[in-house]
N, C-alpha and C positions, 0 to 999 in steps of 0.2 A: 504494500500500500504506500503509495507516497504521501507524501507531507509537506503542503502547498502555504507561503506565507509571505506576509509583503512587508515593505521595509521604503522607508522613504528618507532618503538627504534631505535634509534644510538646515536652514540656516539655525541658531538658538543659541539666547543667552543665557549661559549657567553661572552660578555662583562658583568661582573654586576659589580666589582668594576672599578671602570672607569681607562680606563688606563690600564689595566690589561683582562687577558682572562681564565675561569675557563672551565677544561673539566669537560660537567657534561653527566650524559644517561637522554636523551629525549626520546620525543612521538614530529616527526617531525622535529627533531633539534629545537624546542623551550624548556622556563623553563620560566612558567609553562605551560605545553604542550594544547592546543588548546584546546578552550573551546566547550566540545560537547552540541550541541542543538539536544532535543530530543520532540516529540508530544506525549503528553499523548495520548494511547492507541493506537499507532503507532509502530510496531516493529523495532528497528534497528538492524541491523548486522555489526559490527565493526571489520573488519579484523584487526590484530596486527600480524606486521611481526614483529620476532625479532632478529635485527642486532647487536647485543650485544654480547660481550662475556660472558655473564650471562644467567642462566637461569629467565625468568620471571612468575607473574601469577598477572594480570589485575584485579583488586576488584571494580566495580562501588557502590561505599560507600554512601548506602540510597536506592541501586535499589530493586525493585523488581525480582529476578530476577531467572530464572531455575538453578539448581546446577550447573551442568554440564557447565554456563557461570559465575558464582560466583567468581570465582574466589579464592577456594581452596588453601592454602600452598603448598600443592602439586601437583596440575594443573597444571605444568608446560609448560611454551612455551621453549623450548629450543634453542640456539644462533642458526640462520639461521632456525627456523621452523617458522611456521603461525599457529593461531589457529583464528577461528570468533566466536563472544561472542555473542550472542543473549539477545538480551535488548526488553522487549515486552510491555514496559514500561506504565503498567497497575496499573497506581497510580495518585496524583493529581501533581499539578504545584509542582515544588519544585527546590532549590537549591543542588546539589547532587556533590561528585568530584570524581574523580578515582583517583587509584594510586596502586603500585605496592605493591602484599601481597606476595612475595615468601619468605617460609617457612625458618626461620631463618638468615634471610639479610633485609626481608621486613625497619629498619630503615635504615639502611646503604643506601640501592637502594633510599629507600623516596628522603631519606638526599640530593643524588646525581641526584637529579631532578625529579625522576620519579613519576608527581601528577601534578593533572589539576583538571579543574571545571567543569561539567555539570551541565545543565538547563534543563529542561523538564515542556515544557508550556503546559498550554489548556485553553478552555473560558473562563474562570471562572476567572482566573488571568487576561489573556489578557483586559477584557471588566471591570478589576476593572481602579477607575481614578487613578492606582499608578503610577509615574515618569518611562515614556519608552523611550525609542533607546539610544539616548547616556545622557540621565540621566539615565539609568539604568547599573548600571558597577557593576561587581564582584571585589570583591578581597580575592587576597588570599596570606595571612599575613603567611610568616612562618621567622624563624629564624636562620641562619649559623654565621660561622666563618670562616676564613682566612686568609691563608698564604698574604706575604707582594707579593710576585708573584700573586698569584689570588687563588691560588689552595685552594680547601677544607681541611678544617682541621676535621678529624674521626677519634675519640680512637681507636685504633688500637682492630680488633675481637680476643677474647678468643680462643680457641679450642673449638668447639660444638659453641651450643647459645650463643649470648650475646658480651658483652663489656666487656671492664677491671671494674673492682669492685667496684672501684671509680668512673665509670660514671654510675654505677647502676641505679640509681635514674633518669636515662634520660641523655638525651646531649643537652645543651643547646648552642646556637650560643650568638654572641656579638653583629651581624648586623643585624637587621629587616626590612626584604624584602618584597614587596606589589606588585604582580604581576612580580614577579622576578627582582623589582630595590630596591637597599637600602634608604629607607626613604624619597619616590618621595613625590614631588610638583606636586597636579593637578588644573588647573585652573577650574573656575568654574561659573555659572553664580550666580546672586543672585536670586538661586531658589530652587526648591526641587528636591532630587536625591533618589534615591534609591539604596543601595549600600548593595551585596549579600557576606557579611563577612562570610568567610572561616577561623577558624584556622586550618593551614597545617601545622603547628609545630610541631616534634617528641615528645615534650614532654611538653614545656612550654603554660604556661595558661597565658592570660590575661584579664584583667578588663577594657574595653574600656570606654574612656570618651572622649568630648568634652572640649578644653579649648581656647577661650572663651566659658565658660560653654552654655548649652543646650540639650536638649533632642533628645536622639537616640530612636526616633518612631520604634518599632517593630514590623513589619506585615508579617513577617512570621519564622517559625520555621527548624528545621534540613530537617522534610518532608515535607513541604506546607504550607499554609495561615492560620494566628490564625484568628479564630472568632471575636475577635476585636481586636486592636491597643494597647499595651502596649507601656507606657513612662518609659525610663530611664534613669534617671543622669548618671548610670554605669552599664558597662554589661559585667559578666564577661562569660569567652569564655574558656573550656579547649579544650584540641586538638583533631581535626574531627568534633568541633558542629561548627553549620554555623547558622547565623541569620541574616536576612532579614530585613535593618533598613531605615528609610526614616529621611534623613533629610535635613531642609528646612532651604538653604542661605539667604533667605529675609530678614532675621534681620539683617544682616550683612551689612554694607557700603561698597562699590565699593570698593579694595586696602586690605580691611581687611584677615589679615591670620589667618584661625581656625586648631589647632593640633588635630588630632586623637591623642589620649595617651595610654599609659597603666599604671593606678595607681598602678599596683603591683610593678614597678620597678622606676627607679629615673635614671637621667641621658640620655644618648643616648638612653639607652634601656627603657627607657621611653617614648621615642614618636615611633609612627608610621609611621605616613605621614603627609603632611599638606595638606589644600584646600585654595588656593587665589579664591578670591575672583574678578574678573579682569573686568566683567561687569555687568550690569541691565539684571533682571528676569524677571519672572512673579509674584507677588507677592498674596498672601494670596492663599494657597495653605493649603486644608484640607484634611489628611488623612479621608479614610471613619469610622464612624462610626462601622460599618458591613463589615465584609470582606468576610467572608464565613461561612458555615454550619461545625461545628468539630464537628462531631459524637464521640458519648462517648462508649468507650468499652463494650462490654457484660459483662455479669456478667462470672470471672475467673473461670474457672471449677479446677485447681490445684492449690497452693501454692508452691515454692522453691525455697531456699537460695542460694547463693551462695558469698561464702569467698571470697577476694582477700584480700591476708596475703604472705611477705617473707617467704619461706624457706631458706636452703643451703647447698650445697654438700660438699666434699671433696674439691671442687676446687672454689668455689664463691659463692654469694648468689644465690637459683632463684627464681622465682617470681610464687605463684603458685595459684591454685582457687580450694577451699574446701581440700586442700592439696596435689592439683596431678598437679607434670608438665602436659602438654599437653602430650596427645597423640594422635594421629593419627586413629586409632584403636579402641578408646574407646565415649563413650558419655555420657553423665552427665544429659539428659534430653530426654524422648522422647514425646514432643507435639504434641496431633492431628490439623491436617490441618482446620481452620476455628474457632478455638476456641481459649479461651482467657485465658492466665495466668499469677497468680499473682507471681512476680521475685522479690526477695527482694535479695540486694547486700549490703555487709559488710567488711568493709577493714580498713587495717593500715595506711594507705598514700594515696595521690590521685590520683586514678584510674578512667579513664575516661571509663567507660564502654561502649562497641559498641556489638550492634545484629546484623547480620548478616539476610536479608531477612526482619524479626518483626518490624515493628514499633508500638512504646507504648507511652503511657503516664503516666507523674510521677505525685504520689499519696499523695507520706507523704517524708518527712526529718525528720527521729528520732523521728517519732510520730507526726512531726507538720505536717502543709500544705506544699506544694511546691514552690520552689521561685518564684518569676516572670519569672526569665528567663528561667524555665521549662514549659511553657506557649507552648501549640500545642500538636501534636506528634513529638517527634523524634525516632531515633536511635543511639544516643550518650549520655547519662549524667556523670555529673561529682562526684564520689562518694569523697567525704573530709576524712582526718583520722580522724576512729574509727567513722564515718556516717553510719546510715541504712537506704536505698536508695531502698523503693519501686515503682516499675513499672508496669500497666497492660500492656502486650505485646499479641497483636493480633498476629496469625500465620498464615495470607491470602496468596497465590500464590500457593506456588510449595512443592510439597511432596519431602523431601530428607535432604544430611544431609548439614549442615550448622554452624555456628560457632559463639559464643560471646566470645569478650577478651578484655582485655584493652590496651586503643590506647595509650599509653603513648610508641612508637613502641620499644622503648629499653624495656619494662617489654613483650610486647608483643613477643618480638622473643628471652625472657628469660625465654617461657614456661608459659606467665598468658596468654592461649587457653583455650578454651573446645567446642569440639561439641557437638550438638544437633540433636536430626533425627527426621523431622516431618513427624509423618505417615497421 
Protein backbone atom coordinates (compact mmCIF):
# COMPACT_ATOMS: atom_id res chain seq x y z
CA UNK A 1 0.00 0.00 0.00
CA UNK A 2 1.42 3.27 -0.42
CA UNK A 3 1.58 6.37 1.57
CA UNK A 4 0.46 9.44 -0.28
CA UNK A 5 1.33 13.12 1.48
CA UNK A 6 1.94 16.74 0.77
CA UNK A 7 4.30 19.16 1.86
CA UNK A 8 4.41 22.80 0.86
CA UNK A 9 7.66 25.55 0.86
CA UNK A 10 6.91 28.94 2.00
CA UNK A 11 8.18 31.35 3.34
CA UNK A 12 7.63 31.63 7.68
CA UNK A 13 8.63 33.58 10.41
CA UNK A 14 9.85 31.59 13.50
CA UNK A 15 11.14 32.49 16.71
CA UNK A 16 14.79 30.96 17.40
CA UNK A 17 16.48 33.73 18.93
CA UNK A 18 14.19 34.59 21.56
CA UNK A 19 12.65 37.70 21.29
CA UNK A 20 13.24 38.10 17.93
CA UNK A 21 11.79 36.53 14.56
CA UNK A 22 13.87 35.09 11.59
CA UNK A 23 12.26 34.70 7.98
CA UNK A 24 13.41 31.48 6.88
CA UNK A 25 11.90 28.85 3.56
CA UNK A 26 10.25 25.85 5.12
CA UNK A 27 8.71 22.58 4.29
CA UNK A 28 5.28 23.41 6.25
CA UNK A 29 6.31 26.62 7.92
CA UNK A 30 8.47 24.80 10.23
CA UNK A 31 12.71 24.71 10.72
CA UNK A 32 13.47 21.98 10.65
CA UNK A 33 10.70 20.89 8.55
CA UNK A 34 8.70 17.62 9.74
CA UNK A 35 10.01 14.70 10.22
CA UNK A 36 9.03 12.17 7.54
CA UNK A 37 8.38 8.55 8.72
CA UNK A 38 8.79 6.10 6.18
CA UNK A 39 8.17 1.76 6.17
CA UNK A 40 10.76 -0.06 4.62
CA UNK A 41 9.41 -1.57 1.46
CA UNK A 42 6.48 0.78 1.50
CA UNK A 43 6.21 3.28 -1.35
CA UNK A 44 5.75 6.98 -0.52
CA UNK A 45 4.63 9.62 -2.65
CA UNK A 46 5.55 13.18 -1.22
CA UNK A 47 3.88 15.91 -3.14
CA UNK A 48 6.01 19.39 -2.76
CA UNK A 49 4.32 22.34 -3.69
CA UNK A 50 6.44 25.14 -4.15
CA UNK A 51 5.41 28.58 -2.79
CA UNK A 52 8.70 30.01 -2.81
CA UNK A 53 10.16 32.58 -4.96
CA UNK A 54 12.99 30.15 -5.67
CA UNK A 55 13.26 27.57 -7.74
CA UNK A 56 13.72 24.07 -5.65
CA UNK A 57 14.91 20.26 -6.17
CA UNK A 58 14.17 17.96 -2.86
CA UNK A 59 17.24 15.20 -2.22
CA UNK A 60 16.06 12.54 0.30
CA UNK A 61 19.80 12.00 1.48
CA UNK A 62 20.43 8.02 2.02
CA UNK A 63 17.34 7.03 -0.17
CA UNK A 64 17.19 4.78 -2.40
CA UNK A 65 15.61 6.15 -4.75
CA UNK A 66 14.48 6.36 -8.88
CA UNK A 67 16.33 9.24 -10.76
CA UNK A 68 13.73 10.99 -11.87
CA UNK A 69 12.78 11.45 -7.68
CA UNK A 70 16.53 12.00 -6.64
CA UNK A 71 16.55 14.99 -6.63
CA UNK A 72 18.85 16.34 -9.56
CA UNK A 73 20.53 20.06 -9.51
CA UNK A 74 18.59 20.59 -12.11
CA UNK A 75 15.19 18.88 -11.34
CA UNK A 76 13.65 21.66 -10.68
CA UNK A 77 10.34 22.55 -8.95
CA UNK A 78 9.78 25.87 -9.90
CA UNK A 79 8.00 28.89 -7.46
CA UNK A 80 4.13 27.82 -7.69
CA UNK A 81 4.72 24.31 -9.55
CA UNK A 82 4.40 20.73 -7.63
CA UNK A 83 6.31 17.83 -8.44
CA UNK A 84 5.66 14.06 -6.24
CA UNK A 85 8.80 12.40 -5.50
CA UNK A 86 8.54 8.72 -5.22
CA UNK A 87 10.22 7.10 -2.29
CA UNK A 88 9.83 3.12 -2.79
CA UNK A 89 11.93 2.95 0.16
CA UNK A 90 13.43 -0.44 -0.55
CA UNK A 91 16.35 -0.50 2.08
CA UNK A 92 16.63 -1.29 5.90
CA UNK A 93 15.80 0.81 9.02
CA UNK A 94 17.75 3.97 9.00
CA UNK A 95 18.14 7.57 9.97
CA UNK A 96 17.84 9.60 6.59
CA UNK A 97 17.02 13.70 6.00
CA UNK A 98 16.04 15.61 3.15
CA UNK A 99 16.99 18.94 2.19
CA UNK A 100 17.17 21.15 -0.77
CA UNK A 101 19.89 20.30 -3.67
CA UNK A 102 19.14 23.17 -6.37
CA UNK A 103 21.86 23.58 -8.51
CA UNK A 104 24.18 26.40 -7.38
CA UNK A 105 22.05 27.87 -4.10
CA UNK A 106 21.64 24.27 -2.66
CA UNK A 107 23.89 26.06 0.71
CA UNK A 108 22.27 29.36 0.62
CA UNK A 109 18.50 27.56 0.57
CA UNK A 110 20.02 24.68 3.22
CA UNK A 111 21.21 27.76 5.34
CA UNK A 112 17.73 29.25 5.16
CA UNK A 113 15.99 26.32 6.59
CA UNK A 114 15.25 24.06 3.97
CA UNK A 115 16.24 20.24 5.72
CA UNK A 116 14.50 17.93 7.86
CA UNK A 117 14.95 14.26 9.12
CA UNK A 118 13.60 11.05 7.98
CA UNK A 119 13.09 7.80 9.58
CA UNK A 120 12.26 4.74 7.78
CA UNK A 121 11.57 1.64 10.14
CA UNK A 122 10.95 -2.04 9.71
CA UNK A 123 11.01 -5.21 12.07
CA UNK A 124 14.17 -5.79 12.55
CA UNK A 125 14.79 -2.32 14.21
CA UNK A 126 11.29 -2.16 15.78
CA UNK A 127 11.57 -5.62 17.62
CA UNK A 128 15.37 -4.76 18.78
CA UNK A 129 15.14 -3.66 22.89
CA UNK A 130 16.55 -0.18 21.77
CA UNK A 131 14.83 3.15 23.61
CA UNK A 132 11.26 3.84 21.75
CA UNK A 133 8.55 6.64 21.53
CA UNK A 134 9.66 9.47 23.27
CA UNK A 135 13.09 8.02 24.24
CA UNK A 136 13.70 7.80 20.88
CA UNK A 137 14.36 11.67 19.51
CA UNK A 138 16.25 12.81 16.53
CA UNK A 139 18.37 15.66 16.24
CA UNK A 140 19.42 17.78 14.08
CA UNK A 141 22.51 19.94 15.14
CA UNK A 142 23.29 22.54 12.41
CA UNK A 143 24.83 25.88 12.94
CA UNK A 144 23.95 29.83 11.92
CA UNK A 145 24.55 33.22 12.61
CA UNK A 146 22.65 36.40 13.28
CA UNK A 147 21.73 39.68 12.82
CA UNK A 148 20.87 41.58 16.49
CA UNK A 149 17.09 41.66 14.63
CA UNK A 150 16.87 37.96 14.12
CA UNK A 151 17.62 38.00 10.46
CA UNK A 152 20.34 35.50 8.93
CA UNK A 153 23.60 36.57 8.23
CA UNK A 154 24.87 34.80 4.39
CA UNK A 155 28.15 36.01 2.50
CA UNK A 156 26.78 37.74 0.03
CA UNK A 157 26.79 35.16 -3.75
CA UNK A 158 29.42 35.65 -6.36
CA UNK A 159 28.38 35.95 -9.91
CA UNK A 160 27.97 32.15 -11.06
CA UNK A 161 28.70 29.46 -8.10
CA UNK A 162 29.61 30.06 -4.85
CA UNK A 163 30.44 32.71 -2.12
CA UNK A 164 32.84 35.41 -1.68
CA UNK A 165 36.53 33.91 -1.53
CA UNK A 166 36.86 34.34 1.94
CA UNK A 167 34.14 32.17 2.82
CA UNK A 168 35.45 29.51 0.43
CA UNK A 169 36.31 27.05 2.94
CA UNK A 170 32.42 26.86 4.19
CA UNK A 171 30.32 29.29 6.32
CA UNK A 172 30.32 28.67 9.47
CA UNK A 173 27.52 30.17 12.05
CA UNK A 174 28.38 31.22 15.91
CA UNK A 175 24.87 29.80 17.30
CA UNK A 176 24.29 25.90 17.54
CA UNK A 177 20.98 24.85 16.91
CA UNK A 178 19.36 21.29 18.00
CA UNK A 179 16.04 20.98 16.28
CA UNK A 180 15.91 24.59 15.38
CA UNK A 181 16.44 26.06 19.09
CA UNK A 182 19.86 27.47 20.17
CA UNK A 183 21.51 25.30 22.63
CA UNK A 184 18.15 23.79 24.38
CA UNK A 185 17.72 22.03 27.69
CA UNK A 186 15.94 18.65 27.53
CA UNK A 187 14.61 17.10 30.60
CA UNK A 188 15.16 13.60 30.85
CA UNK A 189 14.50 10.61 32.90
CA UNK A 190 17.38 8.62 34.50
CA UNK A 191 17.22 6.26 31.76
CA UNK A 192 18.35 5.27 28.34
CA UNK A 193 17.49 7.39 25.08
CA UNK A 194 18.25 6.92 21.94
CA UNK A 195 19.18 9.95 20.14
CA UNK A 196 19.37 9.88 15.82
CA UNK A 197 22.26 12.67 15.44
CA UNK A 198 22.04 14.43 12.22
CA UNK A 199 24.81 16.85 11.22
CA UNK A 200 22.90 19.45 9.09
CA UNK A 201 25.72 21.98 9.02
CA UNK A 202 26.82 23.56 5.78
CA UNK A 203 30.09 22.96 6.59
CA UNK A 204 31.33 22.53 10.18
CA UNK A 205 32.27 19.11 11.60
CA UNK A 206 32.09 18.12 15.00
CA UNK A 207 33.46 15.65 17.67
CA UNK A 208 30.64 14.91 20.13
CA UNK A 209 31.38 14.05 23.64
CA UNK A 210 29.65 13.63 26.87
CA UNK A 211 30.61 15.84 29.92
CA UNK A 212 30.05 14.52 32.78
CA UNK A 213 32.07 12.03 30.66
CA UNK A 214 30.50 8.62 29.26
CA UNK A 215 29.90 6.66 26.49
CA UNK A 216 27.87 7.47 23.23
CA UNK A 217 26.75 3.80 22.45
CA UNK A 218 26.48 3.58 18.64
CA UNK A 219 23.92 1.28 17.03
CA UNK A 220 23.48 2.53 14.07
CA UNK A 221 25.19 4.14 11.14
CA UNK A 222 24.39 6.97 8.13
CA UNK A 223 22.19 3.70 6.41
CA UNK A 224 20.94 1.33 9.20
CA UNK A 225 21.82 -0.98 12.24
CA UNK A 226 25.79 -1.98 12.86
CA UNK A 227 26.16 -5.56 13.67
CA UNK A 228 27.09 -4.74 17.08
CA UNK A 229 27.30 -1.66 19.43
CA UNK A 230 30.34 0.47 19.23
CA UNK A 231 31.51 2.73 22.49
CA UNK A 232 32.74 6.15 22.25
CA UNK A 233 34.35 8.71 24.46
CA UNK A 234 34.04 10.95 21.15
CA UNK A 235 32.41 10.99 17.96
CA UNK A 236 33.34 12.80 15.46
CA UNK A 237 30.40 13.85 12.81
CA UNK A 238 31.22 15.89 9.42
CA UNK A 239 28.28 17.28 7.64
CA UNK A 240 25.39 14.96 6.26
CA UNK A 241 26.71 11.80 8.49
CA UNK A 242 24.20 10.80 11.13
CA UNK A 243 24.65 8.34 13.97
CA UNK A 244 22.46 6.52 15.98
CA UNK A 245 23.75 6.69 19.76
CA UNK A 246 22.07 5.27 22.81
CA UNK A 247 22.80 6.74 25.97
CA UNK A 248 21.88 5.78 29.39
CA UNK A 249 20.90 8.53 32.24
CA UNK A 250 21.12 5.92 35.09
CA UNK A 251 24.29 6.88 36.28
CA UNK A 252 23.25 10.02 36.76
CA UNK A 253 21.54 11.43 40.11
CA UNK A 254 18.02 13.03 39.81
CA UNK A 255 19.18 17.25 39.22
CA UNK A 256 22.29 16.38 37.51
CA UNK A 257 23.02 18.38 34.05
CA UNK A 258 25.01 16.39 31.30
CA UNK A 259 26.60 18.67 28.08
CA UNK A 260 26.45 17.20 24.80
CA UNK A 261 29.98 19.08 23.49
CA UNK A 262 31.80 19.52 20.62
CA UNK A 263 35.73 19.16 21.50
CA UNK A 264 36.77 20.71 18.32
CA UNK A 265 35.66 24.01 19.41
CA UNK A 266 35.87 25.91 23.09
CA UNK A 267 33.49 28.39 24.37
CA UNK A 268 29.66 28.75 23.27
CA UNK A 269 30.41 26.88 20.27
CA UNK A 270 31.53 24.25 22.34
CA UNK A 271 28.43 22.98 23.63
CA UNK A 272 25.53 21.79 22.10
CA UNK A 273 22.77 21.10 24.38
CA UNK A 274 22.29 19.95 27.68
CA UNK A 275 20.13 16.90 29.26
CA UNK A 276 18.64 17.58 33.02
CA UNK A 277 18.40 15.06 34.45
CA UNK A 278 14.71 15.84 36.42
CA UNK A 279 13.53 12.35 37.45
CA UNK A 280 13.94 8.35 38.40
CA UNK A 281 14.38 5.77 35.26
CA UNK A 282 14.53 2.41 34.80
CA UNK A 283 17.71 1.51 35.56
CA UNK A 284 20.25 -1.05 34.00
CA UNK A 285 19.49 -0.93 30.71
CA UNK A 286 21.80 -3.16 28.07
CA UNK A 287 22.26 -2.28 24.78
CA UNK A 288 22.08 -5.64 22.76
CA UNK A 289 24.85 -7.42 22.03
CA UNK A 290 23.62 -8.21 18.27
CA UNK A 291 21.95 -5.86 16.59
CA UNK A 292 21.62 -7.08 13.12
CA UNK A 293 23.17 -9.04 10.15
CA UNK A 294 25.65 -6.29 7.94
CA UNK A 295 26.23 -8.06 4.94
CA UNK A 296 29.71 -7.49 3.40
CA UNK A 297 30.00 -6.35 -0.18
CA UNK A 298 30.92 -8.58 -3.14
CA UNK A 299 33.98 -8.62 -4.32
CA UNK A 300 34.58 -4.88 -6.40
CA UNK A 301 34.46 -5.63 -10.15
CA UNK A 302 36.24 -1.89 -10.88
CA UNK A 303 38.69 0.40 -9.05
CA UNK A 304 38.50 4.54 -9.31
CA UNK A 305 39.94 7.54 -7.95
CA UNK A 306 38.62 10.40 -7.41
CA UNK A 307 40.57 13.93 -6.44
CA UNK A 308 38.88 16.50 -4.59
CA UNK A 309 41.61 19.21 -4.83
CA UNK A 310 41.10 23.59 -5.20
CA UNK A 311 41.21 24.90 -8.50
CA UNK A 312 40.80 28.61 -9.71
CA UNK A 313 39.54 30.94 -12.35
CA UNK A 314 39.90 34.26 -13.27
CA UNK A 315 37.48 35.29 -10.75
CA UNK A 316 37.86 32.97 -7.33
CA UNK A 317 38.82 29.75 -6.28
CA UNK A 318 36.70 26.53 -7.29
CA UNK A 319 36.52 23.42 -5.95
CA UNK A 320 36.90 20.68 -8.39
CA UNK A 321 37.08 16.59 -8.48
CA UNK A 322 39.86 14.89 -10.66
CA UNK A 323 40.19 18.51 -12.19
CA UNK A 324 36.70 19.31 -13.77
CA UNK A 325 34.02 21.69 -12.20
CA UNK A 326 30.98 19.86 -12.50
CA UNK A 327 29.15 19.55 -15.40
CA UNK A 328 25.95 18.71 -16.03
CA UNK A 329 26.45 16.94 -19.27
CA UNK A 330 29.35 14.95 -18.56
CA UNK A 331 30.09 11.65 -16.15
CA UNK A 332 33.09 10.57 -14.45
CA UNK A 333 31.97 6.92 -14.00
CA UNK A 334 29.64 4.43 -15.45
CA UNK A 335 28.64 1.46 -12.97
CA UNK A 336 26.75 -1.59 -13.74
CA UNK A 337 23.56 -1.90 -11.69
CA UNK A 338 24.03 -4.63 -8.87
CA UNK A 339 27.77 -4.64 -8.74
CA UNK A 340 30.36 -3.59 -6.49
CA UNK A 341 33.07 -0.99 -6.79
CA UNK A 342 36.03 -0.07 -5.21
CA UNK A 343 36.10 4.21 -5.00
CA UNK A 344 39.10 5.48 -3.59
CA UNK A 345 38.97 9.43 -2.69
CA UNK A 346 41.85 11.84 -2.31
CA UNK A 347 41.89 15.43 -1.32
CA UNK A 348 43.46 18.66 0.18
CA UNK A 349 41.06 19.71 2.92
CA UNK A 350 38.10 18.06 4.27
CA UNK A 351 35.67 16.97 2.15
CA UNK A 352 32.81 15.06 3.37
CA UNK A 353 32.10 12.81 0.45
CA UNK A 354 28.39 11.98 -0.33
CA UNK A 355 26.97 9.19 -3.05
CA UNK A 356 24.17 9.73 -4.35
CA UNK A 357 21.65 6.31 -4.44
CA UNK A 358 25.22 3.80 -3.26
CA UNK A 359 25.70 2.84 -0.05
CA UNK A 360 29.34 1.41 0.90
CA UNK A 361 31.60 0.64 3.39
CA UNK A 362 34.86 2.13 4.31
CA UNK A 363 37.80 -0.17 3.94
CA UNK A 364 41.27 1.48 4.68
CA UNK A 365 42.45 5.35 5.81
CA UNK A 366 45.83 5.73 4.19
CA UNK A 367 46.47 2.08 4.12
CA UNK A 368 45.21 1.55 7.65
CA UNK A 369 41.98 0.10 8.93
CA UNK A 370 38.96 2.34 9.27
CA UNK A 371 37.93 4.34 12.38
CA UNK A 372 35.35 3.33 14.53
CA UNK A 373 33.16 5.69 13.52
CA UNK A 374 33.19 4.32 9.93
CA UNK A 375 31.48 1.27 11.44
CA UNK A 376 28.16 0.06 9.03
CA UNK A 377 27.20 1.40 5.62
CA UNK A 378 26.96 4.69 4.93
CA UNK A 379 26.74 7.22 2.33
CA UNK A 380 28.60 10.10 3.66
CA UNK A 381 32.42 9.92 4.86
CA UNK A 382 34.80 12.25 5.83
CA UNK A 383 37.99 12.52 3.68
CA UNK A 384 40.87 14.73 6.13
CA UNK A 385 43.72 16.70 4.19
CA UNK A 386 45.81 14.97 1.88
CA UNK A 387 43.72 11.32 3.30
CA UNK A 388 43.17 8.31 0.92
CA UNK A 389 39.79 7.40 1.66
CA UNK A 390 38.70 3.84 0.36
CA UNK A 391 35.15 2.64 -0.10
CA UNK A 392 33.23 -0.50 -1.51
CA UNK A 393 30.18 1.07 -2.85
CA UNK A 394 27.29 -1.39 -3.94
CA UNK A 395 25.19 0.18 -6.86
CA UNK A 396 21.54 -1.71 -5.84
CA UNK A 397 18.08 0.10 -7.04
CA UNK A 398 17.78 2.08 -10.19
CA UNK A 399 19.48 2.29 -13.45
CA UNK A 400 20.20 6.06 -14.29
CA UNK A 401 22.38 8.99 -13.75
CA UNK A 402 23.03 10.09 -10.26
CA UNK A 403 25.73 12.16 -8.60
CA UNK A 404 28.80 12.02 -5.79
CA UNK A 405 30.18 15.59 -4.24
CA UNK A 406 31.06 16.89 -1.35
CA UNK A 407 28.65 18.01 1.28
CA UNK A 408 30.77 20.68 2.69
CA UNK A 409 27.46 22.79 0.45
CA UNK A 410 29.74 25.95 -0.18
CA UNK A 411 32.47 23.50 -2.07
CA UNK A 412 29.41 21.72 -3.32
CA UNK A 413 27.66 24.60 -5.34
CA UNK A 414 31.46 25.71 -6.10
CA UNK A 415 31.46 22.97 -8.63
CA UNK A 416 33.05 19.62 -6.26
CA UNK A 417 29.99 17.58 -8.44
CA UNK A 418 30.38 14.77 -10.71
CA UNK A 419 28.00 12.24 -12.10
CA UNK A 420 27.77 8.89 -12.56
CA UNK A 421 25.34 6.72 -14.87
CA UNK A 422 24.47 3.38 -13.66
CA UNK A 423 23.71 1.07 -16.45
Amino acid sequence: MNMRTKFTQRLAEIEIVPGTRTQLLTYDGMFPGPTFHFQANRTAVVRMRNQLDVPTSTHLHGGVTPPESDGYPTDLVRPQGTKDYTYPNRQRAATLWYHDHRMDYTAPQVYRGLSGTAIVTDDEDTNLPLPKDDHDIPLHVCDRAFNGDGTLIYPALVPGPGVQDAYGNGVLGDVILVNGAPWPVLEVNASAYRFRILNASNARRYEFALDPGADLVQVGSDVGLLEKPVRHRSLPAAPAERFDVVIDFSAYPVGTEVTLRNTLESGNLGQVMRFKVVRPGKAGFTVPDKLSTVSKPDKEVATRTFDFRAGSDDRMRMWRINGQMFDPNASLATPKLGTVERWRFTSDFHHPVHLHLAHFQVVSRSGRGPAPSDAGWKDTVDVRPYEVVDVLARFDGYRGRYMLHCHNLEHEDMAMMANFDVG
